[in-house]
C-alpha positions as a LaTeX table, in Angstrom:
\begin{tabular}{lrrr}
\hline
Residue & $x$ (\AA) & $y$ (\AA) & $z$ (\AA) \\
\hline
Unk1 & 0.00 & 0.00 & 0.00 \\
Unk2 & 1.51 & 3.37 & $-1.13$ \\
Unk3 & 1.47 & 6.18 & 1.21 \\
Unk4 & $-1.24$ & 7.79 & $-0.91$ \\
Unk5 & $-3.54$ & 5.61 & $-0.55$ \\
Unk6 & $-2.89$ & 5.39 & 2.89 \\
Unk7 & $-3.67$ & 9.23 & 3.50 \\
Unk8 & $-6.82$ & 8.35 & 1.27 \\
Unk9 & $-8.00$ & 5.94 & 3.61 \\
Unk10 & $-7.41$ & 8.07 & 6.12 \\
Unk11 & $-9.55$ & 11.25 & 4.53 \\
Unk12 & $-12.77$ & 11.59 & 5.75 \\
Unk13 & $-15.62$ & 10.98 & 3.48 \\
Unk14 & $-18.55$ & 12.69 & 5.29 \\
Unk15 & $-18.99$ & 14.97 & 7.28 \\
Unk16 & $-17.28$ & 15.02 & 10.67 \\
Unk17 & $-18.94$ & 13.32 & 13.34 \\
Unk18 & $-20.22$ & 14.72 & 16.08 \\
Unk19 & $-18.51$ & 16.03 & 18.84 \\
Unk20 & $-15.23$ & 16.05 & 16.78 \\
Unk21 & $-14.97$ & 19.73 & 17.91 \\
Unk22 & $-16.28$ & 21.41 & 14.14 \\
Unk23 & $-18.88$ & 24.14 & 13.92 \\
Unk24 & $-21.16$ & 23.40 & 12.48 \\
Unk25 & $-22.70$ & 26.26 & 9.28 \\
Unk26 & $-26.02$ & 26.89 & 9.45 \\
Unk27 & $-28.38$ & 24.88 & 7.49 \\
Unk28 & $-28.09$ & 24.21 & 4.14 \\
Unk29 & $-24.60$ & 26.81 & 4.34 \\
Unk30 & $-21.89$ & 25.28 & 5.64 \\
Unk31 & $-19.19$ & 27.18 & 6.20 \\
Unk32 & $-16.03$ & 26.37 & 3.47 \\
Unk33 & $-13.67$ & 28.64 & 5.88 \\
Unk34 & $-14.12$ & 26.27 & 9.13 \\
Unk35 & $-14.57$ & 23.41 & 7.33 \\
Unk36 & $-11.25$ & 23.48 & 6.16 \\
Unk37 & $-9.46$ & 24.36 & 8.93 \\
Unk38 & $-11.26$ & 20.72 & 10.71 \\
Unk39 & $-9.58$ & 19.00 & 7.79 \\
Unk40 & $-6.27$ & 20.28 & 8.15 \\
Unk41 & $-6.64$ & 19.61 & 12.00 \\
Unk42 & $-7.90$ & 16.48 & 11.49 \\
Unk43 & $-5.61$ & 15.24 & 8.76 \\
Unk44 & $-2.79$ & 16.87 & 11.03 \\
Unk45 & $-4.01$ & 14.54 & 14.13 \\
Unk46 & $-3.56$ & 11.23 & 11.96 \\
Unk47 & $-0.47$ & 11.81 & 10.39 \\
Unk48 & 0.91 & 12.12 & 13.83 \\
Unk49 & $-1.03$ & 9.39 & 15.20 \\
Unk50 & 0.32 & 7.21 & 11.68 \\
Unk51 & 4.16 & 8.54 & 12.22 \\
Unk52 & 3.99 & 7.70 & 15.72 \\
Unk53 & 2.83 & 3.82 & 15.58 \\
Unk54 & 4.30 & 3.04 & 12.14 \\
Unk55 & 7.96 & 2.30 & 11.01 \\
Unk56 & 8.82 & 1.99 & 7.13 \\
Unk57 & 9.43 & $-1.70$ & 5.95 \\
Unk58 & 13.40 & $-1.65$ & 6.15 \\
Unk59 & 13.40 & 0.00 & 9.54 \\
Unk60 & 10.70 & $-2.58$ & 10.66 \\
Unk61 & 13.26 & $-5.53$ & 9.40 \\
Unk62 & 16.53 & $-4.11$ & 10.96 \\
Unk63 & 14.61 & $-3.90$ & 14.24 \\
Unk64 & 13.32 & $-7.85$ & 13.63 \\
Unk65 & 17.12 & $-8.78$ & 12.79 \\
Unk66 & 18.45 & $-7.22$ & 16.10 \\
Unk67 & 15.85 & $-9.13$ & 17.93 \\
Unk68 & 16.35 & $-12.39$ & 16.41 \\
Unk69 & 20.28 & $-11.51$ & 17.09 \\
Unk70 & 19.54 & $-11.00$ & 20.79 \\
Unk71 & 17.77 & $-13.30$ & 21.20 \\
Unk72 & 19.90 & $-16.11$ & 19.83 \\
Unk73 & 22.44 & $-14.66$ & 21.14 \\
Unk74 & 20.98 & $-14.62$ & 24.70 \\
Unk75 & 20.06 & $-18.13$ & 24.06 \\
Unk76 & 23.48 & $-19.19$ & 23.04 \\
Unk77 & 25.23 & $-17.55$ & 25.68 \\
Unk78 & 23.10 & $-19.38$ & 28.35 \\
Unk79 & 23.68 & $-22.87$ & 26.40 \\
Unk80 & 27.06 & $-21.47$ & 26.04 \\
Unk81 & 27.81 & $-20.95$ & 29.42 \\
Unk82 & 25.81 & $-24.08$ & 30.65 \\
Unk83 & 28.33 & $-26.19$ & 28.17 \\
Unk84 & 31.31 & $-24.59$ & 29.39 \\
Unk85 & 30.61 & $-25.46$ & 32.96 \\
Unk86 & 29.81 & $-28.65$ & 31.85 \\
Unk87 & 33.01 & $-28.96$ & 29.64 \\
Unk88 & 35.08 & $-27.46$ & 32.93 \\
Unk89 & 33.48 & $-30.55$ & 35.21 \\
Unk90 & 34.08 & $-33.05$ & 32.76 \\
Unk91 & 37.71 & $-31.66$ & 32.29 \\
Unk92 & 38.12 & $-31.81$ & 35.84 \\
Unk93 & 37.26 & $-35.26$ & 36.29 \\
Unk94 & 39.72 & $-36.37$ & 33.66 \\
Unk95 & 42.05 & $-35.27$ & 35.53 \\
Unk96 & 41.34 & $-36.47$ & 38.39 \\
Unk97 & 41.11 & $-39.71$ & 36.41 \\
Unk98 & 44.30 & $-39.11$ & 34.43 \\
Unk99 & 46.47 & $-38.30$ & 37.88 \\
Unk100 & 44.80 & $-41.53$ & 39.49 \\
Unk101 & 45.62 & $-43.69$ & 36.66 \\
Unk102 & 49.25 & $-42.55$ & 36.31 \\
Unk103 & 49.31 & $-43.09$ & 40.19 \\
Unk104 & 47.73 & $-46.88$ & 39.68 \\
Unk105 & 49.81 & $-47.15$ & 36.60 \\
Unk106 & 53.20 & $-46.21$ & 38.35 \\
Unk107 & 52.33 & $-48.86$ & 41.01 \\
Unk108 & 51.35 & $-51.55$ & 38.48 \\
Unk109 & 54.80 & $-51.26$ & 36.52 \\
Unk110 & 56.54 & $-51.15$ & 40.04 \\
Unk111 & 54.76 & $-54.62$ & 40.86 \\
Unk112 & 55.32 & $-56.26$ & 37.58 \\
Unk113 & 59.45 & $-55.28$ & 37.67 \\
Unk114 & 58.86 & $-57.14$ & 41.73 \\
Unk115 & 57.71 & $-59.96$ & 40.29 \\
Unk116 & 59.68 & $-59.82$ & 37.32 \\
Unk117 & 62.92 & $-59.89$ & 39.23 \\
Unk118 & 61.65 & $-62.76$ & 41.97 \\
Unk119 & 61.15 & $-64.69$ & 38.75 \\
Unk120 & 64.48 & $-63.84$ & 36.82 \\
Unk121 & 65.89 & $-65.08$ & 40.54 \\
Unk122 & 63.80 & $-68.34$ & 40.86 \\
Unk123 & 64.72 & $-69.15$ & 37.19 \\
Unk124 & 68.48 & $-68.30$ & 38.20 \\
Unk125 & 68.13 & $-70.59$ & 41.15 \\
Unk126 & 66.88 & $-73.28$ & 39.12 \\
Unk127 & 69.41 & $-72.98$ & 36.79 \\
Unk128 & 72.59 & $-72.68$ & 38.86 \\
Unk129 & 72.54 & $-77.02$ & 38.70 \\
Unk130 & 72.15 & $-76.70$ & 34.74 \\
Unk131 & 74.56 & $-74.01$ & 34.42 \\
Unk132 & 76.99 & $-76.58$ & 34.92 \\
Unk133 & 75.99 & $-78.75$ & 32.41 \\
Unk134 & 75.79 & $-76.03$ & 29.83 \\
Unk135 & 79.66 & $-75.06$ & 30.76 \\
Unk136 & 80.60 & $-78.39$ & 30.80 \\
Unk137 & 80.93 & $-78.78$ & 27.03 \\
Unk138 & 82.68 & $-75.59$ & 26.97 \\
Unk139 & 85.07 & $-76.82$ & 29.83 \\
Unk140 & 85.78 & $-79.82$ & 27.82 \\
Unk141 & 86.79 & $-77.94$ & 24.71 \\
Unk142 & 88.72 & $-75.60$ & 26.67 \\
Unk143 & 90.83 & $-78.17$ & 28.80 \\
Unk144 & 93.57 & $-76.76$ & 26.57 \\
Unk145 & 94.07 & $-73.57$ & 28.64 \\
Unk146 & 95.08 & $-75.71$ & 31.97 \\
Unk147 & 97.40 & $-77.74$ & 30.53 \\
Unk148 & 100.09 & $-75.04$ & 30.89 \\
Unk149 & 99.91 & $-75.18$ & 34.74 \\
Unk150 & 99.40 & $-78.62$ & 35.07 \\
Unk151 & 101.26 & $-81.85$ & 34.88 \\
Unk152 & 100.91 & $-85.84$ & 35.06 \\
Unk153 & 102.94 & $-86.89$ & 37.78 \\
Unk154 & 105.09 & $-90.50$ & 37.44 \\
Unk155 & 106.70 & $-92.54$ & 40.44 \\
Unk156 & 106.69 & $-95.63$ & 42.21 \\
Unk157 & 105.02 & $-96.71$ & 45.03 \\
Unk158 & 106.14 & $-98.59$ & 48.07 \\
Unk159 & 106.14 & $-102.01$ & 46.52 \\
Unk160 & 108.08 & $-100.35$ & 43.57 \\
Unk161 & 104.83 & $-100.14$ & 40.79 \\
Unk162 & 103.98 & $-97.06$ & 39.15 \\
Unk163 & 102.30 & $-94.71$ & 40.60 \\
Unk164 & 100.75 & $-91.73$ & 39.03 \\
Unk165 & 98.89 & $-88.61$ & 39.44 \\
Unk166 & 98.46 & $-84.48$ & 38.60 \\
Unk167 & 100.32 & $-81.93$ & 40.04 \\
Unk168 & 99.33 & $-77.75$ & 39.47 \\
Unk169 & 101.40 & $-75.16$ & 39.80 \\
Unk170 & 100.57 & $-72.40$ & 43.13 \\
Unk171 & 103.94 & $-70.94$ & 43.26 \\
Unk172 & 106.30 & $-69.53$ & 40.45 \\
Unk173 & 109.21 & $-67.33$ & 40.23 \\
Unk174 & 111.64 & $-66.77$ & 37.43 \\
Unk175 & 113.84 & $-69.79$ & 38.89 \\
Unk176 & 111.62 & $-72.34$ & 40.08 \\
Unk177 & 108.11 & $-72.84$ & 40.96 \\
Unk178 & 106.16 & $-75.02$ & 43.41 \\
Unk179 & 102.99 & $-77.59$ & 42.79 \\
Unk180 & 100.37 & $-79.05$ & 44.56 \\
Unk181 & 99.82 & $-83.38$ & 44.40 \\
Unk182 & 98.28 & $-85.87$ & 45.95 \\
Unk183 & 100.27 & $-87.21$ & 49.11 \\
Unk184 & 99.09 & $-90.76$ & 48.24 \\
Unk185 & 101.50 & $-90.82$ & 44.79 \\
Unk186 & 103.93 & $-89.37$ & 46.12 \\
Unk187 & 103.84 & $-91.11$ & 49.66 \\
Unk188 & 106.94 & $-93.75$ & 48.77 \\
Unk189 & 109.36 & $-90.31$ & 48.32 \\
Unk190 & 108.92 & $-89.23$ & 52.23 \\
Unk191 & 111.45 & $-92.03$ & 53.15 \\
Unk192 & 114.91 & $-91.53$ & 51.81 \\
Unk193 & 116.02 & $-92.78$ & 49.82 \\
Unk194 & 112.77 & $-92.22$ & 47.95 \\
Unk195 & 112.01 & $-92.85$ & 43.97 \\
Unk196 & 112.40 & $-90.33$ & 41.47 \\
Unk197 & 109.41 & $-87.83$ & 40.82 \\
Unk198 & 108.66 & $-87.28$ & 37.24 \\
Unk199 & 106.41 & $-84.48$ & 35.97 \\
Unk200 & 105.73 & $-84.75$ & 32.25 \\
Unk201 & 103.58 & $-82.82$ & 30.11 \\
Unk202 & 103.62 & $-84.73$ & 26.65 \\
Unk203 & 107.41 & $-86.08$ & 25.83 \\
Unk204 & 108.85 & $-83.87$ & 28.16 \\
Unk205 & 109.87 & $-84.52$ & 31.66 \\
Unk206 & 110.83 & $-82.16$ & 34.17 \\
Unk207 & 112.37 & $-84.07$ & 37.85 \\
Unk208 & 110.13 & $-82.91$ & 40.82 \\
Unk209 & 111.70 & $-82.30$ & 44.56 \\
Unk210 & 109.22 & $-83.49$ & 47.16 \\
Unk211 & 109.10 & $-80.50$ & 49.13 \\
Unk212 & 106.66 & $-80.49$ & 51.50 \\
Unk213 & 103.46 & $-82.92$ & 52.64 \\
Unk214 & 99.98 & $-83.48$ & 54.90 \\
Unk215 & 99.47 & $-87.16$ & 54.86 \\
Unk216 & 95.93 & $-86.48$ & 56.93 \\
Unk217 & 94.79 & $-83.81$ & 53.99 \\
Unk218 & 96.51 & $-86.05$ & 51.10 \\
Unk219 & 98.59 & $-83.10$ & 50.47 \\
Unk220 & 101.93 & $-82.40$ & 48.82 \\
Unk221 & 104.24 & $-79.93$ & 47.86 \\
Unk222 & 106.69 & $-80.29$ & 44.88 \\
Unk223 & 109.50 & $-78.27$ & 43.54 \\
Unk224 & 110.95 & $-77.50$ & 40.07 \\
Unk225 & 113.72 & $-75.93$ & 39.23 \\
Unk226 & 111.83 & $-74.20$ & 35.81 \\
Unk227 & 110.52 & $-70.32$ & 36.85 \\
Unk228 & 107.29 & $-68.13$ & 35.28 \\
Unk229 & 105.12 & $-71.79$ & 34.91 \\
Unk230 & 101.58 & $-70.44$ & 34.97 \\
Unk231 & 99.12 & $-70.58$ & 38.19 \\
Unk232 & 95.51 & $-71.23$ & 38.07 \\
Unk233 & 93.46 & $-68.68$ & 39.92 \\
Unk234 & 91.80 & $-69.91$ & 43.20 \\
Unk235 & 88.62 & $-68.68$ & 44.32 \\
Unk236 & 87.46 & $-66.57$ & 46.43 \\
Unk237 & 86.87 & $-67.32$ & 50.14 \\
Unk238 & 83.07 & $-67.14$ & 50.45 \\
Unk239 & 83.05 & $-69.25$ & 47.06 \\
Unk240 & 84.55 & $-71.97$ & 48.10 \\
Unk241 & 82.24 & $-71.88$ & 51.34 \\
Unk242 & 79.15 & $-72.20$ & 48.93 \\
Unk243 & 79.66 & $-75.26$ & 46.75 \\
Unk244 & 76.98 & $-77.24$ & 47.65 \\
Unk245 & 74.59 & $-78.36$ & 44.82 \\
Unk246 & 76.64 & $-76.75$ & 41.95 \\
Unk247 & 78.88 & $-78.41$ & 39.51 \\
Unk248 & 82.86 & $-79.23$ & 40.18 \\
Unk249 & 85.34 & $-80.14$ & 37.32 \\
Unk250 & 88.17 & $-81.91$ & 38.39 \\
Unk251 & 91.57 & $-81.74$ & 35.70 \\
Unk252 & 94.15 & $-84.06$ & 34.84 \\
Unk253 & 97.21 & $-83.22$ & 33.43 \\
Unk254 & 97.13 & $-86.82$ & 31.19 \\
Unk255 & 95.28 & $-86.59$ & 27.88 \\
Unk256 & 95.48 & $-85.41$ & 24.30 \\
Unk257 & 95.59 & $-81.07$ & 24.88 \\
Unk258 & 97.71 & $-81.25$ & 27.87 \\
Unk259 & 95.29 & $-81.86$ & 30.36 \\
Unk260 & 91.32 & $-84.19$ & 30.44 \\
Unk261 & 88.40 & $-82.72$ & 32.96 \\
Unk262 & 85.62 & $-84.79$ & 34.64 \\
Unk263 & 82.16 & $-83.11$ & 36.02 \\
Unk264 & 80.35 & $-83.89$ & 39.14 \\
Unk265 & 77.93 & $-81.99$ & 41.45 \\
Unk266 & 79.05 & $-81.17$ & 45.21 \\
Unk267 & 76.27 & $-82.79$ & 47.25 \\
Unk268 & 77.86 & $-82.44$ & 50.75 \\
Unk269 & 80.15 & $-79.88$ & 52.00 \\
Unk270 & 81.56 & $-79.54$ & 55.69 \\
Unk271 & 84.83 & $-77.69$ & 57.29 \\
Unk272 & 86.59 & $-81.08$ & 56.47 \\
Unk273 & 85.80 & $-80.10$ & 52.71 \\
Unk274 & 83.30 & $-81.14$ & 50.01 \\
Unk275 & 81.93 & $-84.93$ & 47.99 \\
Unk276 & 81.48 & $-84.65$ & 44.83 \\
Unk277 & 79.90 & $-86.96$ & 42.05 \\
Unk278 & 82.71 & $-86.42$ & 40.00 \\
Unk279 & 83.82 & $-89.86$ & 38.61 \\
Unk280 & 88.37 & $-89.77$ & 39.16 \\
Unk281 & 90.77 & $-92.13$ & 38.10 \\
Unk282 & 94.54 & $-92.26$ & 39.32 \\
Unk283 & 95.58 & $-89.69$ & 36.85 \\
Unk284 & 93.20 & $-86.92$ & 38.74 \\
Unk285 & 94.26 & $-87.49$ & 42.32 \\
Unk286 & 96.29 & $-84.47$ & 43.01 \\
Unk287 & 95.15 & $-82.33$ & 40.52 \\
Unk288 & 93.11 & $-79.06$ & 40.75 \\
Unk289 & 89.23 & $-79.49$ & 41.41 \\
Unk290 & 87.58 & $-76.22$ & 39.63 \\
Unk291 & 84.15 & $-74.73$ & 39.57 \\
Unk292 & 82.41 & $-73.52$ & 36.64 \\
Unk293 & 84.19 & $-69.80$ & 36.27 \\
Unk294 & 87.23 & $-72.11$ & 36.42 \\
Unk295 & 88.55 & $-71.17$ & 39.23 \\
Unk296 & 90.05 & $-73.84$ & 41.91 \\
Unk297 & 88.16 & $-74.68$ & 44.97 \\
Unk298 & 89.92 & $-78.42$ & 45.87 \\
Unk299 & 92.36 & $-80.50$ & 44.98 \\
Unk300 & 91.05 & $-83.97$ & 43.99 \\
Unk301 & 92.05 & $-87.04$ & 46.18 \\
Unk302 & 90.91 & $-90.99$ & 46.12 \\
Unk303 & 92.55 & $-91.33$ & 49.64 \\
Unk304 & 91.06 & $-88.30$ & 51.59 \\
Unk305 & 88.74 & $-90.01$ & 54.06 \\
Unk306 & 87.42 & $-87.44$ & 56.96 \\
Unk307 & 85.18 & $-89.79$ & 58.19 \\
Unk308 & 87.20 & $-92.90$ & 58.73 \\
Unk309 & 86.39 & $-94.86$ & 55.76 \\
Unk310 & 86.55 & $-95.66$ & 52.22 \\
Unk311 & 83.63 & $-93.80$ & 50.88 \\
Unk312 & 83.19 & $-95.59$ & 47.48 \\
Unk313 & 82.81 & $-93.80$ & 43.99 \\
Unk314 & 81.55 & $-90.45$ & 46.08 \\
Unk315 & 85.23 & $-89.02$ & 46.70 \\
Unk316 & 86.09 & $-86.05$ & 48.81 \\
Unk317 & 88.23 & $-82.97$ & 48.34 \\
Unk318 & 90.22 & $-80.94$ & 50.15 \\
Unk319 & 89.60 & $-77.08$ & 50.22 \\
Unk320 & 91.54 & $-75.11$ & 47.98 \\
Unk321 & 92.18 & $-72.94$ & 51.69 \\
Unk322 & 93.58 & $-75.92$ & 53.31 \\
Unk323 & 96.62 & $-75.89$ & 51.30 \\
Unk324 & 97.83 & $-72.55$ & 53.18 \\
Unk325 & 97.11 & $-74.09$ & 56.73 \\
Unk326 & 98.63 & $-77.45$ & 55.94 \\
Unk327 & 101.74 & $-77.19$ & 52.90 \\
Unk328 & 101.91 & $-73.22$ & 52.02 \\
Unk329 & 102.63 & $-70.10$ & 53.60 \\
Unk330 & 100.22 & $-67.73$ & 52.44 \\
Unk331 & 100.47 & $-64.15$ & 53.13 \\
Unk332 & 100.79 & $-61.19$ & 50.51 \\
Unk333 & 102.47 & $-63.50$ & 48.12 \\
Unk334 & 102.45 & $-67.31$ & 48.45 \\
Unk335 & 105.54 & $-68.41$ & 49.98 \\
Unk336 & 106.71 & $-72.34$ & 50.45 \\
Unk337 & 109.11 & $-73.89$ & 52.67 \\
Unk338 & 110.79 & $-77.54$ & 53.02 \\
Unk339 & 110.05 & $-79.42$ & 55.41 \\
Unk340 & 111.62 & $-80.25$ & 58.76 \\
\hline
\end{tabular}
């Protein structure tokens, strides 16, 4: 609707009404001066009235854009600020979650490496008895590195028949060097005169000295006049204390590389020293008894008896530490001296 046709709507078409305030002419002459002065008046009133109440259309649709804006915008900023609470409760319990699980985590791990280790130790301690066995082969192909320090001893007896045995070197200096035997092969030299003592190590033969001896330990001391022979380590102390149930390998210095090794498992082990399974022939009496880090813990014997008889295939040996009570001097250096 156009704004003319507004106003036209507006006009009067009769005359006023009463009481709208116009004179009226007398009648049949109305009066053209008053009449339109109410028409001005009157069109005057509306327009106000019209200006007033009514917006044009592009004003009207600003306004109804502002108020949807507000409104949504009212709208989102409640949802908005409901959701962001929410978002800020939600965040906080993660959190809370995320600190407790690292916390549970952290003590989980901790548990597992516990257990982890008491199982790596079980399995250890149920392996120390196959340890052995897996070293063994090793031992055997390796029975190449004693042979420099040890040698097969030759002699007679009392009734004049051979009598042999291994001897290992504990003692060397650039002139001469001293070896540990059995007492047994050696036991017809401790009367004078005594047979000759032969140490051989394959077509060589060196002459031994008895030197020194334990009968009660089957121990012996030789003497060579050849310096810088090699020594085999011993071991420690607190080793040789804790021997039972792990495996022993007792060398000869008879065989093929210089020297042959045996295998048993200590399955006793006292002050008077430790019984092996290890199976010795006459060639290993005397010689060194080592563990598996080849170290020496005993000296092998088929005549050691601490408890006052022949105990069969199950043969002692003497600790590696009795040889500096009963046949060395051991201080700083190991030192050896003939006997009285």
């Amino acid at each position: 609707m156009s704004q003319l046709d507004h106003d036209r709507d507006l006009a009067p078409t009769g005359p006023p009404p009463a009481g709208t305030g116009e004179p009226e002419a007398p009648a049949g002459r109305p009066d053209p001066r008053r009449r339109a002065d109410w028409r001005r008046a009157e069109k005057a009133r509306r327009y106000a009235a019209r200006k007033s109440v009514r917006f044009p259309i592009f004003t009207r649709s600003i306004l109804l854009w502002w108020l949807v804006f507000a409104l949504t915008g009212l709208a989102f900023g409640a949802s908005g600020a409901f959701f962001w609470a929410t978002f800020n409760s939600q965040v906080s319990e993660l959190r809370e979650d995320t600190q407790d699980f690292e916390e549970r985590s952290l003590e989980a791990q901790n548990s597992i490496e516990t257990q982890r280790q008491e199982a790596l130790a079980q399995i250890e301690e149920a392996l120390k008895p196959l340890q052995g066995f897996l070293s063994e082969s090793q031992m055997l192909q390796l029975a190449q590195l004693f042979s420099p320090a040890v040698y097969s001893v030759a002699t007679l007896d009392e009734n004049g028949f051979p009598s042999t045995g291994t001897a290992f070197a504990v003692l060397s200096d650039p002139g001469q060097t001293f070896l540990v035997t059995s007492h047994a092969t050696v036991k017809a030299s401790t009367v004078r005169p005594g047979p000759r003592i032969t140490l051989r190590k394959g077509t060589e033969e060196i002459d031994a000295e008895l030197w020194n001896w334990d009968a009660e330990r089957d121990l012996a001391l030789l003497r060579i006049e050849r310096g810088d022979v090699p020594i085999l380590d011993w071991a420690a102390e607190d080793q040789a204390a804790r021997l039972l149930g792990t495996r022993v390998f007792p060398v000869s210095g008879l065989g093929g590389p210089g020297a042959s090794i045996t295998s048993g498992m200590v399955i006793d082990q006292s002050a008077a020293g430790f019984q092996h399974t290890a199976p010795l022939g006459p060639a290993f009496q005397g010689g060194p008894v080592v563990n598996v880090d080849g170290k020496v813990v005993g000296v092998a014997s088929l005549a050691y008896r601490p408890l006052g008889f022949d105990p069969g295939q199950i043969h002692f040996s003497v600790p590696v530490t009795e040889l500096c009570q009963r046949i060395l001097s051991c201080g700083i250096e190991r030192r050896a001296g003939p006997r009285d």
